[in-house]
Steps between C-alpha positions, in 0.01 A plus 500: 500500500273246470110630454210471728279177431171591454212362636173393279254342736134563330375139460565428870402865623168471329438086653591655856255779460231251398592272743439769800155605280669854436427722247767739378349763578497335907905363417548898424344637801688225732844572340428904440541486117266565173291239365640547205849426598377182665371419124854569325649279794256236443562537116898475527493853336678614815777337713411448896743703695671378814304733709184377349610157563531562869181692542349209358651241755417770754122526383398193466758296733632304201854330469636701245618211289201445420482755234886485455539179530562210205139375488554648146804244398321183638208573253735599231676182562145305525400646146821431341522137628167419349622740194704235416281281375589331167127602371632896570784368319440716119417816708786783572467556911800743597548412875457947529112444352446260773614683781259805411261304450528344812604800646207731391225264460486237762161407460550366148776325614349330723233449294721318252699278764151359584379473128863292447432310818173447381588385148789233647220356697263429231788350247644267769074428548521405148755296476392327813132408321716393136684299667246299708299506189808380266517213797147404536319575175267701660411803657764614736377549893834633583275819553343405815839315667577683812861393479543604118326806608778614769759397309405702193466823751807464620705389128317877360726645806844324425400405902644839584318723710670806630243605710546204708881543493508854617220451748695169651893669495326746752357233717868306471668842678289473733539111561886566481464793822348222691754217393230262360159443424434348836620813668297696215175330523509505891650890554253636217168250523546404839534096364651243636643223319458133655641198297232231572527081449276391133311333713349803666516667174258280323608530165583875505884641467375801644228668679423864622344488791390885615321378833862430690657716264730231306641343224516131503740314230508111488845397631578283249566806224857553448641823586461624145178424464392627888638876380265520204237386636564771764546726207163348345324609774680845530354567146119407590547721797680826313450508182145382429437817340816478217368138421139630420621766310691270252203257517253756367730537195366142404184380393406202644245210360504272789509551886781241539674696232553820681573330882803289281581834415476660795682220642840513253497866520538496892766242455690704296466741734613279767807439351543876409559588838697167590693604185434851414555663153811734532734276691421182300533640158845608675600126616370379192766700339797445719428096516421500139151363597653168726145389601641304820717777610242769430279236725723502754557914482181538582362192663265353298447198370626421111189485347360808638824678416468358140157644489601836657773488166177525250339806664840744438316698206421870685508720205870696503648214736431174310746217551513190284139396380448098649262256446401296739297140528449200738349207493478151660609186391193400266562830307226691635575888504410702891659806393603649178644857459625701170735760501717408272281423130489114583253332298347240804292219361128663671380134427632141546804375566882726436795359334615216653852573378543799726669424842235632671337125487775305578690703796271249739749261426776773683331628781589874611797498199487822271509378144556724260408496136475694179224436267367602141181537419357383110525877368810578647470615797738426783455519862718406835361329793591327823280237656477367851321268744283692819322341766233614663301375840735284714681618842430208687524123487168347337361859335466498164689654215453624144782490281503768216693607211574863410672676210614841482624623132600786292537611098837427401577825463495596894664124621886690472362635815461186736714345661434130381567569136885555562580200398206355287563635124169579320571286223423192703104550473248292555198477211167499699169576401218656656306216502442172309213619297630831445862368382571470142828316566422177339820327590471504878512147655373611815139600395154428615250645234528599147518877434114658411493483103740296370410163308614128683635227256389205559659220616380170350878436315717672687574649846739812550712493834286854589162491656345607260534523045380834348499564114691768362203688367 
C-alpha cells in the first residue's frame, strides 16, 4: 500500500497570510482552528490536511495549487542552476539541502538569486570597463553605454526569463482559441488590423492607433515579420506589468539603458508567445534544433527563431545553452547574446577566421564550423546571411550576418553536426589584441604585451615578428 504524501506548506501559508494582512490569530478565526496550530502549519511542524486544504480554497477563494502546486520545484531548480557555479565549486551542496532550503525559507532564496544576479552583473561590468581600458589606455566609459548596459542585464540572466514565458504561453492559448493574433487582438481588444502602403506609414512598421481602434503594419513586412510585430504589440498591451517587474530587478545608470531594456525584454516576449516555451523546447527536440524547420513550425522568420533558441534556460526545462551574435558587413556587432560561456570580443573587431565574416560572400547558406579557442576550448556554430527592410522594388535593405553556437559538448545534439567531425576545427581568437597565436597570417594587431622584432634585415611572411621572451 503505498503511504499518504504529506503536505508541508508553511513558507507559502505564512506569504498568503501576509499577503491578505492576516494575522494568525484572524487565519484561525476564518478557518475555525487555534492560533497555535496555524503556527506549527506555518513552521512545517505539522502536515496540512486535505480538509484544511479545501477550507482554505473555500476561505479565501484561492486555486488550490497554489499552495500545492510546484512553485516549490521552479525555485529549487532556480537555486540549483545558479548552485552550479564553478566559484560554489569546493563546497558540498546535496541537491536534498537545497530543496529545504528552498522549500522552508523562500525569502533567503530569493534573496540569494538576486545577490547571484547581482554579482554576474557587476563582473560582466568589469570586464566590460578592463577591456575598454586594455583597448584605449584609459579610463573605461563602458559604464555609461546604454547598449553595454542592456546587454550586461540581460548576459547576468542567460536571456531567460520565466516570468515572461509563463505569462506569454497563457496569452498563446488564448491566441490559439481565436486562430491567430488578428482574431486575438480584435475578439479580446476590440483592434483591428489594417496593412497600410510605407508611404502612409512614414517610416513606421507599425502603429497603434486607439482613436479608430487599429493596428496599422507597413505592407511591405513579410509575413514573419507582420506576426511579431502583432505579437510586439500584444506584449505592450498585456503584459506591461511582467516586463516592469523584471526591469526593477536591474539597476539602471542611463535612461536609454533601461528603454533598450525594456525594449529586448518585450521582444523576447514577443516571440514567447509566437513561439512559446513548452512546445518549442518540444520541436527543438524532435527536429534536433533544425532552425529553418523550427521557422517554418512555427512561422517565424530564421533569425527570430535562432534567437528564440538562446532563451530555452527555465530552470528544470533547459535545452541546449546557445550563443547568439549578428553583425553587418563592416563587423559591427547589433546584438550579442551568451548562453552558452562564449568569450565575445566586448571591444573591436572578432576573429576574422570565423565564418561568421565571410558567409556575405554565400547569401542565406548555413555554414557550419567548429572552432578552438587558444586555451582549449571548443565550440560549434552555424552562420548565415538575413536581410532586413525590403518588400518592394526600390526600398532599402540591410544585409546581416548571424551565428548561433554551442560548447562542444552539447553539438551531438544538432542536426548539422552529423556529418562534420569535431576534429576539423577551426583556431580563432577572440580578438586580434587579445590572441596570443603568433602564427596567424590573417591578423590585424599585435596581441597586448608581447614584444615586436624589428624589421630592418628581415621580413617574416606573418604580419607581424614577436620575440620569444
Amino acid at each position: 500500500m503505498v503511504a499518504e504524501r504529506r503536505l508541508y506548506v508553511g513558507p507559502s501559508l505564512r506569504r498568503l497570510r501576509r499577503d491578505l494582512g492576516l494575522t494568525q490569530a484572524d487565519m484561525a478565526r476564518d478557518l475555525e482552528v487555534s492560533a497555535s496550530y496555524v503556527a506549527l502549519l506555518e513552521r512545517n511542524h505539522r502536515p496540512l490536511s486535505a480538509e484544511m486544504l479545501l477550507r482554505l480554497a473555500q476561505t479565501y477563494k484561492l486555486d488550490m495549487s497554489t499552495l500545492a502546486g510546484t512553485s516549490g520545484a521552479d525555485e529549487t531548480a532556480r537555486l540549483q542552476a545558479v548552485l552550479k557555479d564553478p566559484m560554489f565549486a569546493d563546497i558540498d551542496l546535496p541537491a536534498l539541502e537545497t530543496s529545504d532550503l528552498s522549500g522552508n525559507f523562500p525569502g533567503i532564496t530569493e534573496a540569494l538569486l538576486r545577490l547571484y544576479t547581482t554579482y554576474r552583473e557587476e563582473q560582466l561590468a568589469l570586464a566590460d570597463r578592463g577591456a575598454e581600458t586594455h583597448e584605449t589606455g584609459g579610463e573605461g566609459s563602458d559604464a555609461t553605454d546604454p547598449v553595454a548596459e542592456s546587454r550586461r542585464f540581460l548576459a547576468a540572466r542567460r536571456n531567460s526569463f520565466p516570468s515572461l514565458d509563463d505569462a506569454a504561453e497563457r496569452i498563446a492559448q488564448g491566441v490559439a482559441g481565436q486562430d491567430n493574433l488578428v482574431g486575438y487582438l480584435k475578439a479580446r481588444h476590440g483592434l483591428r488590423v489594417r496593412r497600410m502602403p510605407s508611404a502612409v506609414m512614414v517610416g513606421s512598421i507599425r502603429r497603434l492607433d486607439w482613436h479608430r481602434k487599429e493596428i496599422l503594419l507597413d505592407d511591405g513586412l513579410d509575413t514573419a515579420s507582420q506576426m511579431f510585430q502583432l505579437a510586439l504589440q500584444l506584449a505592450y498591451l498585456e503584459m506591461r506589468e511582467e516586463v516592469d517587474a523584471v526591469l526593477a530587478e536591474g539597476t539602471f545608470v542611463t535612461e536609454s539603458g533601461e528603454r533598450l531594456t525594456r525594449r529586448a525584454l518585450a521582444s523576447y516576449a514577443a516571440a514567447a508567445v509566437i513561439m512559446p516555451y513548452s512546445a518549442f523546447a518540444r520541436a527543438v527536440e524532435a527536429r534536433r534544433y533544425d532552425v529553418e524547420a523550427l521557422a517554418r513550425q512555427f512561422g517565424a522568420s530564421f533569425e527570430q527563431t535562432a534567437h528564440r533558441l538562446t532563451t530555452l534556460q527555465k530552470p528544470g526545462q533547459e535545452r541546449v545553452p546557445f550563443f547568439f551574435i549578428r553583425v553587418d558587413p563592416a563587423g559591427n556587432v547589433s546584438k550579442r547574446l551568451d548562453g552558452a560561456g562564449f568569450p565575445f570580443a566586448r571591444h573591436g573587431g572578432g576573429c576574422p577566421l570565423w565564418s561568421l565574416h565571410q558567409v556575405f560572400k554565400t547569401p542565406r547558406e548555413i555554414v557550419t564550423q567548429w572552432l578552438e579557442l587558444p586555451d582549449g576550448q571548443r565550440f560549434f556554430s552555424i552562420a548565415r546571411t538575413v536581410t532586413a527592410g525590403g518588400g518592394s522594388f526600390g526600398s532599402p535593405r540591410v544585409e546581416r550576418a548571424i551565428a548561433l553556437g554551442c560548447a562542444a559538448e552539447h553539438a551531438g545534439k544538432l542536426v548539422y553536426t552529423q556529418d562534420l567531425p569535431p576534429e576539423a576545427a577551426t583556431p580563432i581568437g577572440v580578438t586580434c589584441r587579445l590572441c596570443h597565436r603568433t602564427e596567424c597570417t590573417a591578423r590585424s594587431a599585435p596581441p597586448i604585451g608581447r614584444q615586436i622584432l624589428p624589421d630592418d634585415i628581415r621580413r617574416t611572411s606573418l604580419p607581424f615578428g614577436f620575440s620569444d621572451s
